[in-house]
ChimeraX commands (.cxc) that place a marker at each C-alpha (Angstrom):
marker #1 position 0.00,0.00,0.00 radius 0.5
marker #1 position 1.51,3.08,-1.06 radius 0.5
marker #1 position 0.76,7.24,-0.29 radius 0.5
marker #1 position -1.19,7.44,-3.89 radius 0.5
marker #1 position -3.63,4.21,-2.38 radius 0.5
marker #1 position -4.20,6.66,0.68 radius 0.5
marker #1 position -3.51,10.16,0.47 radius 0.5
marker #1 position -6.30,12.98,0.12 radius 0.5
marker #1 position -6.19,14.47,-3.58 radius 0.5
marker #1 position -6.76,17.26,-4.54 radius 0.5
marker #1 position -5.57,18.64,-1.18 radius 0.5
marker #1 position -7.04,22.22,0.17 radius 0.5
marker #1 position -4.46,24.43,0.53 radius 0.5
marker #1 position -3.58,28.43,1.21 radius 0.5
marker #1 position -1.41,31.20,-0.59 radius 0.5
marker #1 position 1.48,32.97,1.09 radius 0.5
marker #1 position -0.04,36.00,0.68 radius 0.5
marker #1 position -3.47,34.94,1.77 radius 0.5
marker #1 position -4.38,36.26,5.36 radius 0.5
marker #1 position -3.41,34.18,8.65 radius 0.5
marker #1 position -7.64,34.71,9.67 radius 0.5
marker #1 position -8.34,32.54,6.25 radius 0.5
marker #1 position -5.82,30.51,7.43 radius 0.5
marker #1 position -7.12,29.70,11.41 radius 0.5
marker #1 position -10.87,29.68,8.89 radius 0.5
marker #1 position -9.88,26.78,7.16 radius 0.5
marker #1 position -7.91,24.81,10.41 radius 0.5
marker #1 position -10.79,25.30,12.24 radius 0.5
marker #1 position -14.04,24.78,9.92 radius 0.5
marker #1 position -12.50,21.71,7.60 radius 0.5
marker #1 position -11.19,20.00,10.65 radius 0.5
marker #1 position -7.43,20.00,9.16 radius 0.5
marker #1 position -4.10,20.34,11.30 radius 0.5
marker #1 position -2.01,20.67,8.71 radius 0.5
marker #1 position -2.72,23.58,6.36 radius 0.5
marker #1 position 0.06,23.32,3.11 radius 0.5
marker #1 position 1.33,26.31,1.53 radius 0.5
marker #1 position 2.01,26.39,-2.37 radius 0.5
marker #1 position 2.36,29.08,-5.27 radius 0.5
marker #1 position 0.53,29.38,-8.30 radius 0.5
marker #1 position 1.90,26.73,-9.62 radius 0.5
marker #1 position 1.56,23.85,-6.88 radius 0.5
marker #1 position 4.79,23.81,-5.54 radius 0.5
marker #1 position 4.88,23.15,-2.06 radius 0.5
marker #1 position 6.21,26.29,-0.07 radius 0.5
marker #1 position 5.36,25.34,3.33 radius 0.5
marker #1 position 2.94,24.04,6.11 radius 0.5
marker #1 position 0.57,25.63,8.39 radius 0.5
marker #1 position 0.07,24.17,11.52 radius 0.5
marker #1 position -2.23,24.88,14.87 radius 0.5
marker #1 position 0.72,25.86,16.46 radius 0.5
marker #1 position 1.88,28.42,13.86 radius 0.5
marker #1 position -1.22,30.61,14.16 radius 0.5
marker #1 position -1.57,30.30,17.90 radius 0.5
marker #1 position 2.28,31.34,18.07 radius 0.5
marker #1 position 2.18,35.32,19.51 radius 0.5
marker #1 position -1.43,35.41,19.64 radius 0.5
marker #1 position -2.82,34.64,22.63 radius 0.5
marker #1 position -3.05,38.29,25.03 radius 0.5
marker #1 position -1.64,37.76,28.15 radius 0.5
marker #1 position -3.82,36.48,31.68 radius 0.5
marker #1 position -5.72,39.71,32.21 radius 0.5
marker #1 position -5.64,38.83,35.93 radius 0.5
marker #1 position -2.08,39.95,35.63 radius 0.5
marker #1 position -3.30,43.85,35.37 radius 0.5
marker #1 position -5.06,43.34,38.41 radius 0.5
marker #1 position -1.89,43.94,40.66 radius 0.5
marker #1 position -0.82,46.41,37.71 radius 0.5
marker #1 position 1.82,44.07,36.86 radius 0.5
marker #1 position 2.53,44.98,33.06 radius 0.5
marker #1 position 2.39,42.46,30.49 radius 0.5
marker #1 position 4.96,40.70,28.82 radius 0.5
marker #1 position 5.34,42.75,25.64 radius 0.5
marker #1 position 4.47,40.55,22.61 radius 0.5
marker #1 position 6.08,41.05,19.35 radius 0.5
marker #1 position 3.63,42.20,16.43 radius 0.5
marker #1 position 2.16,39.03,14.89 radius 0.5
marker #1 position 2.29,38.72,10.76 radius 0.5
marker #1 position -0.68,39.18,9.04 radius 0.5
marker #1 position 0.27,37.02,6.04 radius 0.5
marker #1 position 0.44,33.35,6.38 radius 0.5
marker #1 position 4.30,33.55,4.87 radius 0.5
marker #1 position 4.77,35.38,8.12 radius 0.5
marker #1 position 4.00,31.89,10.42 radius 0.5
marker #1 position 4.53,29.22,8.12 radius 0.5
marker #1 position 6.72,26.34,8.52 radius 0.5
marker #1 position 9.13,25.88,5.97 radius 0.5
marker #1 position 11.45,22.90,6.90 radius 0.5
marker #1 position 8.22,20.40,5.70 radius 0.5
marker #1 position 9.00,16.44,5.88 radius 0.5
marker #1 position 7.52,14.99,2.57 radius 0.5
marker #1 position 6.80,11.83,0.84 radius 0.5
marker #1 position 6.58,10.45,-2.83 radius 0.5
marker #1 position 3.50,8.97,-4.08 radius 0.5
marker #1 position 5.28,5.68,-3.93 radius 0.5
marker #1 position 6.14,5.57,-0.22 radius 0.5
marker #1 position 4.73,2.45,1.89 radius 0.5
marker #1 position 1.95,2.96,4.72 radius 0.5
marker #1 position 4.51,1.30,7.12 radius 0.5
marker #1 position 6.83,3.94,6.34 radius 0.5
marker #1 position 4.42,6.69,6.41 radius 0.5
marker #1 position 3.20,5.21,9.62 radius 0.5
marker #1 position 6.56,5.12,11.48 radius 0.5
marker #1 position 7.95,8.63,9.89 radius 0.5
marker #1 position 4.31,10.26,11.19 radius 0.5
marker #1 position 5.11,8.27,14.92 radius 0.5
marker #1 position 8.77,8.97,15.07 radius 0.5
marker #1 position 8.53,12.90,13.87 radius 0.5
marker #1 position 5.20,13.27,15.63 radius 0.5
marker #1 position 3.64,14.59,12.88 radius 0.5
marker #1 position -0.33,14.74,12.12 radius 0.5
marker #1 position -0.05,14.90,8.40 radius 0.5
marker #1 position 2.38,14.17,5.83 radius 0.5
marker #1 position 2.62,16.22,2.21 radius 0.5
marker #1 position 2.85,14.08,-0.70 radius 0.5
marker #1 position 4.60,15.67,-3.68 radius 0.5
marker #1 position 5.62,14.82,-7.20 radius 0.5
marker #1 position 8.92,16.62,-7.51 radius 0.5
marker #1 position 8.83,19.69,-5.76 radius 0.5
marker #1 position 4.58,19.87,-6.57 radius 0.5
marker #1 position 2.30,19.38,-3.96 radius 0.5
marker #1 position 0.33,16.35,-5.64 radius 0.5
marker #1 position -1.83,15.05,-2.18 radius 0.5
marker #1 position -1.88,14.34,1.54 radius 0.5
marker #1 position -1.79,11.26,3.96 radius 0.5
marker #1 position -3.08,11.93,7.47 radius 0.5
marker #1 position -2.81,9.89,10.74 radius 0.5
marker #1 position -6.33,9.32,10.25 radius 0.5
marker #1 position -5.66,7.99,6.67 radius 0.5
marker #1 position -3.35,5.02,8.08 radius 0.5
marker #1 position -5.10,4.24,10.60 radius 0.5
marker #1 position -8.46,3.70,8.64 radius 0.5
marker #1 position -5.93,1.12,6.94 radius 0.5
marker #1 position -5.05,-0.89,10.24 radius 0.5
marker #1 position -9.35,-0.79,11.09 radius 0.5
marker #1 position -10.50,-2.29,8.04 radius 0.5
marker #1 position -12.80,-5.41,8.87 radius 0.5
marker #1 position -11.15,-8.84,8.70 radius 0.5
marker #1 position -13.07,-9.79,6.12 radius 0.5
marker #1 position -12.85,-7.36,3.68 radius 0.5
marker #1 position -9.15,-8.22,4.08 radius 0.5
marker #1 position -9.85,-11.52,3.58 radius 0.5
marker #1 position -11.72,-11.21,0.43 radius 0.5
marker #1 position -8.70,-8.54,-1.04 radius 0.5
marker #1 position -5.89,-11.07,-0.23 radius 0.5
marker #1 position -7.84,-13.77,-2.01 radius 0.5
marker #1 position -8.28,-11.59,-5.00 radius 0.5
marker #1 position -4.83,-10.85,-5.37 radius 0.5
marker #1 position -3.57,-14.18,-4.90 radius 0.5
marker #1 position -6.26,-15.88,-7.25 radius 0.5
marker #1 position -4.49,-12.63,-10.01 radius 0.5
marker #1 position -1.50,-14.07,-8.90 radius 0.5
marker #1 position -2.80,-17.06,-10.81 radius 0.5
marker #1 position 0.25,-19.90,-9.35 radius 0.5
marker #1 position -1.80,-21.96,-7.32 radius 0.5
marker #1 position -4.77,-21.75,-4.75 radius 0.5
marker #1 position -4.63,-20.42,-1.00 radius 0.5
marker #1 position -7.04,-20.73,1.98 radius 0.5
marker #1 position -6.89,-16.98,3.68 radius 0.5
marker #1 position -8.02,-16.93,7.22 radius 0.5
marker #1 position -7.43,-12.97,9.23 radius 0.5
marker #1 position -8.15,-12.06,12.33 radius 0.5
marker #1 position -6.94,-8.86,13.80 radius 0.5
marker #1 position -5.14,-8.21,10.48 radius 0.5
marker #1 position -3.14,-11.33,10.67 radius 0.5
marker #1 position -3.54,-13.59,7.76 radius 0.5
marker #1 position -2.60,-17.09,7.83 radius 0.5
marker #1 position -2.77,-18.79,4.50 radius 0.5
marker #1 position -2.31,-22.32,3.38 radius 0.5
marker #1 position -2.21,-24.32,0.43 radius 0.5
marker #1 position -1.14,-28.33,0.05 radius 0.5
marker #1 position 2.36,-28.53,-1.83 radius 0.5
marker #1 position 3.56,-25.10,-1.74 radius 0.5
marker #1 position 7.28,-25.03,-2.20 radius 0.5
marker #1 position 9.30,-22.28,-1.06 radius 0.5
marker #1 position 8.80,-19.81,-3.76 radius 0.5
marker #1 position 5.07,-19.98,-3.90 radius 0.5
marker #1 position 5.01,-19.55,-0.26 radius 0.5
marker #1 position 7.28,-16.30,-1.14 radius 0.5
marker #1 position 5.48,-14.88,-3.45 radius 0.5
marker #1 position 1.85,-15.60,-1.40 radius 0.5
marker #1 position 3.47,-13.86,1.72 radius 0.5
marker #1 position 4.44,-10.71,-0.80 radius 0.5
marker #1 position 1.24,-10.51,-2.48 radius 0.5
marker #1 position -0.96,-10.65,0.24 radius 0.5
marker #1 position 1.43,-8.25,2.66 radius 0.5
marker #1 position -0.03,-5.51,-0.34 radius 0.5
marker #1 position -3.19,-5.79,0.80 radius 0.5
marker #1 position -4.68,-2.58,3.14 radius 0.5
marker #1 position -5.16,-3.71,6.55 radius 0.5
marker #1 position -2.44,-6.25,6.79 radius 0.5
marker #1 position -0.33,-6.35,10.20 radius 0.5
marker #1 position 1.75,-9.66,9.40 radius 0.5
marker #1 position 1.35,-12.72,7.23 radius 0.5
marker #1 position 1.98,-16.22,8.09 radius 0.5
marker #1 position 2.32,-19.46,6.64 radius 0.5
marker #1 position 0.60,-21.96,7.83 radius 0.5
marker #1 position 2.40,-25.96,7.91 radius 0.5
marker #1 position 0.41,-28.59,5.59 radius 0.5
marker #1 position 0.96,-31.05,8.88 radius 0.5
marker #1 position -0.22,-28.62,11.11 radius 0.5
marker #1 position -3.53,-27.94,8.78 radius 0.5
marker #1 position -4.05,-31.04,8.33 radius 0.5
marker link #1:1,2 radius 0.2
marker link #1:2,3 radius 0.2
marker link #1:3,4 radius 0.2
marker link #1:4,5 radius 0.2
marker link #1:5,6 radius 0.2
marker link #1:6,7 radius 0.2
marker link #1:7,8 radius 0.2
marker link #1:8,9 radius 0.2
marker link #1:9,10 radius 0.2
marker link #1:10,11 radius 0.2
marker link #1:11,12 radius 0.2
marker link #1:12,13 radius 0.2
marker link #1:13,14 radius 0.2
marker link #1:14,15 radius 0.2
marker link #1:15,16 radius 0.2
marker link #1:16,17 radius 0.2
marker link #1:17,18 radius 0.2
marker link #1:18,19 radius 0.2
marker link #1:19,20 radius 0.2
marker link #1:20,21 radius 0.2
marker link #1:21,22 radius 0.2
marker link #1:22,23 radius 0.2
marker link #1:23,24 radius 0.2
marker link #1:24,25 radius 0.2
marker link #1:25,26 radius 0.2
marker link #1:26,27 radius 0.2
marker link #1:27,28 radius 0.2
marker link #1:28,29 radius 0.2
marker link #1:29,30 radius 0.2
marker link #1:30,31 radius 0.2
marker link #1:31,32 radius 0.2
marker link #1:32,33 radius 0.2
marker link #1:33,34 radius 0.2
marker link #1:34,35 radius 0.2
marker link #1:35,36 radius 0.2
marker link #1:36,37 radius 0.2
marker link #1:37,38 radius 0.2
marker link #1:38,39 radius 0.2
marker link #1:39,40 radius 0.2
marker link #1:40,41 radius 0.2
marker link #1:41,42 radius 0.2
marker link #1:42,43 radius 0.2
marker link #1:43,44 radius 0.2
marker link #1:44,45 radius 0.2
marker link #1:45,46 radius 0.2
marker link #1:46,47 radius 0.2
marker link #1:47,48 radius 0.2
marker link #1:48,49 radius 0.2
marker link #1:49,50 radius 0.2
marker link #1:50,51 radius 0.2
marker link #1:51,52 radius 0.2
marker link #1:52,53 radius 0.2
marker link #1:53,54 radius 0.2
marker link #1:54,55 radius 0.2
marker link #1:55,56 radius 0.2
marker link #1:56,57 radius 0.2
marker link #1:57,58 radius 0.2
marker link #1:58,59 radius 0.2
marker link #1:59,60 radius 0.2
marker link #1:60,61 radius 0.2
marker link #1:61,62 radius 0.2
marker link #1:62,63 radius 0.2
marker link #1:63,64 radius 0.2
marker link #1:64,65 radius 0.2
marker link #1:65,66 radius 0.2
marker link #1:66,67 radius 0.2
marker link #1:67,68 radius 0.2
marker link #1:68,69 radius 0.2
marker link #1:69,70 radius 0.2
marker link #1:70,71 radius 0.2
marker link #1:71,72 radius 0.2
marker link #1:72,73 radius 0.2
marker link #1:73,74 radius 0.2
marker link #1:74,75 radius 0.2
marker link #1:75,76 radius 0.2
marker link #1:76,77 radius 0.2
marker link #1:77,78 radius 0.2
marker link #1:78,79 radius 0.2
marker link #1:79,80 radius 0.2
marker link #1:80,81 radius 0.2
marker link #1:81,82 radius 0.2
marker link #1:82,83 radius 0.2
marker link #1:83,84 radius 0.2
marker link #1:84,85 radius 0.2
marker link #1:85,86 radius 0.2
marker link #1:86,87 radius 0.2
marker link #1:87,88 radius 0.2
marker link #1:88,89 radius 0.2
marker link #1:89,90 radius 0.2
marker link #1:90,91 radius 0.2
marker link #1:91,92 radius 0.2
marker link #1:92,93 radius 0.2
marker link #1:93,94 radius 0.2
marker link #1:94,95 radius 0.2
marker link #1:95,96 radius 0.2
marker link #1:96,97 radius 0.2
marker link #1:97,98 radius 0.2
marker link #1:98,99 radius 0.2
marker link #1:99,100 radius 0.2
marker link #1:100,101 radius 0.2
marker link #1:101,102 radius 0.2
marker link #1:102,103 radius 0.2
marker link #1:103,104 radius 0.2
marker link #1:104,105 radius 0.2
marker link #1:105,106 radius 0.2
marker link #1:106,107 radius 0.2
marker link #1:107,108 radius 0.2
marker link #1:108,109 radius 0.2
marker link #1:109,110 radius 0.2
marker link #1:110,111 radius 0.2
marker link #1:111,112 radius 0.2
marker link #1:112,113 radius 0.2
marker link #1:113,114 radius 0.2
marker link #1:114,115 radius 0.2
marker link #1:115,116 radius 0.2
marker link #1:116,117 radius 0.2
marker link #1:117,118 radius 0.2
marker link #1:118,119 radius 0.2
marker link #1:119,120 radius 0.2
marker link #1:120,121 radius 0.2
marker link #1:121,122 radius 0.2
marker link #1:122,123 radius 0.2
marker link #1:123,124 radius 0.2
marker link #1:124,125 radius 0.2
marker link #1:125,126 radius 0.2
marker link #1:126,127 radius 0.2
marker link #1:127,128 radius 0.2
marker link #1:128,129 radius 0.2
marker link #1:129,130 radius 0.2
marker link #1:130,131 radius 0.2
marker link #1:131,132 radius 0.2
marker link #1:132,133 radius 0.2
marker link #1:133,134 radius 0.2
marker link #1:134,135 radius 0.2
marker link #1:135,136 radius 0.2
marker link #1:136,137 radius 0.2
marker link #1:137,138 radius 0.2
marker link #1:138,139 radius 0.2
marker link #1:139,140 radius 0.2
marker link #1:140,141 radius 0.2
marker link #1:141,142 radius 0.2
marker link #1:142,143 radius 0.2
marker link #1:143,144 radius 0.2
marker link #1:144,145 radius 0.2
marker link #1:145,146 radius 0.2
marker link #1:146,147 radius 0.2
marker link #1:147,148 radius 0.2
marker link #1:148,149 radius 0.2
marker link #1:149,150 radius 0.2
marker link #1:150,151 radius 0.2
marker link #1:151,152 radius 0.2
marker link #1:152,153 radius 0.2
marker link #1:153,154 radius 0.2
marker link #1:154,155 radius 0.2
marker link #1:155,156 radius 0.2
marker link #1:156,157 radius 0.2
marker link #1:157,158 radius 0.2
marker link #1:158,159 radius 0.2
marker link #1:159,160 radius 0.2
marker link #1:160,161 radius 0.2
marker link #1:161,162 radius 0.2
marker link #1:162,163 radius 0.2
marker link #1:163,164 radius 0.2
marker link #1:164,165 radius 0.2
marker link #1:165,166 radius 0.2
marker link #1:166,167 radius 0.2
marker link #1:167,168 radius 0.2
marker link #1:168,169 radius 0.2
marker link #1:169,170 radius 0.2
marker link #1:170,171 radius 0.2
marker link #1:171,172 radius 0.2
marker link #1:172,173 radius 0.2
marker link #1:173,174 radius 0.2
marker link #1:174,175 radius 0.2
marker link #1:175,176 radius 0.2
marker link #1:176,177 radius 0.2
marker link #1:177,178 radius 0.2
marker link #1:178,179 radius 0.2
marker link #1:179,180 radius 0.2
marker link #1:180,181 radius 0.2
marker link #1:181,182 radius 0.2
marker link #1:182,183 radius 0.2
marker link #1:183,184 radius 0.2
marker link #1:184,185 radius 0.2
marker link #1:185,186 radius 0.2
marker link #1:186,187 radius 0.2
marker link #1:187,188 radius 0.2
marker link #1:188,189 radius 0.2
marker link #1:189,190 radius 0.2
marker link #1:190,191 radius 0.2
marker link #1:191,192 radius 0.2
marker link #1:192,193 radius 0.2
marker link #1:193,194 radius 0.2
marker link #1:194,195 radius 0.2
marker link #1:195,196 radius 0.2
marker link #1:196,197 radius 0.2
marker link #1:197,198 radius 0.2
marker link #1:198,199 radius 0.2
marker link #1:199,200 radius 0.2
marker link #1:200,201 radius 0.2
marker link #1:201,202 radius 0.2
marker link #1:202,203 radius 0.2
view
C-alpha cells in the first residue's frame, strides 16, 4: 500500500499572501491540522500548523493587570500566512509504503504528511488515513488477499485474518510460492503480518 492508495487528492491548501484569519478559517471549519502552503503553480512552499497561528497570539492572563503588573510585551504578529509558516516540511513520494508513512508520522510526531511529485504538492496522507488502513474489517481483508492471490494465478490459497493477521495455506507449496503468497498478500490494506501456515499442522 503506497501514499497514492491513501492520500487525500486534490488537497485544500492556502497562498502565502493569503491572510493568517483565512488561514485559522480553514484549520478550524475543515477539521485539518495541517494547512500546506504552495504558489501558483503547486509547488509546495510550506505548512501551516495549529501551532503556527496560535504562536504570539494569545493576550496575556488579564488577571495579571489586576496587581498592575505589566504584560509581557508581545512582538507584532504577521498578518500574512508567509509570516507563520513552517518551511522545513518532511515529505513523501507517491510511492512511499503505509509502514513507512506510519513510522515517519510516529517517530517525527507529525499529524499529516505532504505528498509531492517533484517539488509539486500532488496530495496528503493523514494519521487518520493510516489508521483507517489498520481498522478495516477482517473480512474485507480476507476477500482482497484472495483476490490478489487468485491474479497471482500460481496456485490456490485458503486466507483466514483475524486482527489483520492472515494465515494462509495451500497443500504442496514449495518455497517460492510460499514467497510470493506472503508478498502478495502483505499488499493488501489492513495487513499487520502474514503467516504461513504448515500442511501437517492444517491437516
Amino acid at each position: 500500500m503506497r501514499a497514492r492508495g491513501l492520500m487525500t487528492s486534490p488537497v485544500v491548501t492556502v497562498s502565502p499572501d493569503a491572510p493568517v484569519k483565512e488561514a485559522a478559517r480553514l484549520l478550524v471549519t475543515r477539521g485539518f491540522a495541517v494547512l500546506p502552503v504552495v504558489d501558483a503553480d503547486d509547488r509546495l512552499l510550506g505548512v501551516v500548523t495549529e501551532a503556527d497561528l496560535l504562536r504570539n497570539r494569545l493576550l496575556p492572563d488579564p488577571r495579571e493587570l489586576i496587581h498592575n503588573q505589566p504584560p509581557e510585551p508581545i512582538p507584532p504578529a504577521p498578518s500574512e500566512v508567509a509570516g507563520v509558516m513552517t518551511t522545513e516540511v518532511v515529505t513523501a513520494t507517491p510511492d512511499r509504503h503505509v509502514a513507512e508513512l506510519g513510522r515517519l508520522m510516529v517517530d517525527r510526531h507529525l499529524r499529516a504528511v505532504p505528498v509531492v511529485d517533484g517539488d509539486r504538492l500532488v496530495g496528503i496522507v493523514s494519521r487518520v488515513d493510516v489508521l483507517r488502513t489498520i481498522a478495516r474489517d477482517d473480512d474485507a481483508i480476507s476477500r482482497d488477499v484472495a483476490g490478489h492471490l487468485s491474479a497471482a494465478g500460481r496456485r490456490r490459497w485458503d486466507v483466514a485474518v483475524a486482527d489483520g493477521v492472515v494465515t494462509l495455506s495451500s497443500e504442496g507449496a514449495d518455497e517460492t510460492d510460499r514467497h510470493i503468497a506472503t508478498v502478495v498478500a502483505g499488499c493488501a490494506p489492513g495487513v499487520v503480518d502474514v503467516r504461513i501456515r504448515d500442511d501437517a499442522a492444517g491437516r
